[in-house]
C-alpha positions, 0 to 999 in steps of 0.5 A, spaced: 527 550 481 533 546 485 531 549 491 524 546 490 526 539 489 530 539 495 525 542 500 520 536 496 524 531 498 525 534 505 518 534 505 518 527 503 523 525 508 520 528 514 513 525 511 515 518 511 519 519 518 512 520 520 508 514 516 515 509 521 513 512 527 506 511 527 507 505 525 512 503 530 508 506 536 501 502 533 506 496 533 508 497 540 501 498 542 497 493 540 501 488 536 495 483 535 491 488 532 497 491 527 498 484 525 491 482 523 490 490 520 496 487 516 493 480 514 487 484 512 490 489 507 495 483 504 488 478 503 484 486 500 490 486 495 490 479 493 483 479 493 484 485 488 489 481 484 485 475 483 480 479 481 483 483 476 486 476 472 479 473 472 476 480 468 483 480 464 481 472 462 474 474 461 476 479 456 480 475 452 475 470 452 471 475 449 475 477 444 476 469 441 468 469 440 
């Protein structure tokens, strides 16, 4: 069982080596295109959190009533 635990992490390593690698390789690329990607998915997440607080507000709202 240590052994599995220990070959997951590696995996895990190795997959997040290469999530930096590609990553810097897309920076080095087209910085303007990965800053505007990053502003994007920034702006989705709180579009998301925005979103969120407003259906949670309704629902209290709802239970008042």
């Amino acid at each position: 069982m240590a052994g599995l635990l220990t070959q997951l992490r590696a995996a895990a390593r190795i997959g997040l080596y290469l999530l930096v690698a590609y990553v810097a390789i897309q920076l080095w690329q087209d910085p303007a295109g990965a800053a505007q990607a990053t502003m994007d998915m920034i702006e989705g997440i709180g579009q998301f959190f925005a979103t969120l607080l407003d259906k949670i507000g309704q629902f209290v709202r709802g239970l008042s009533e």
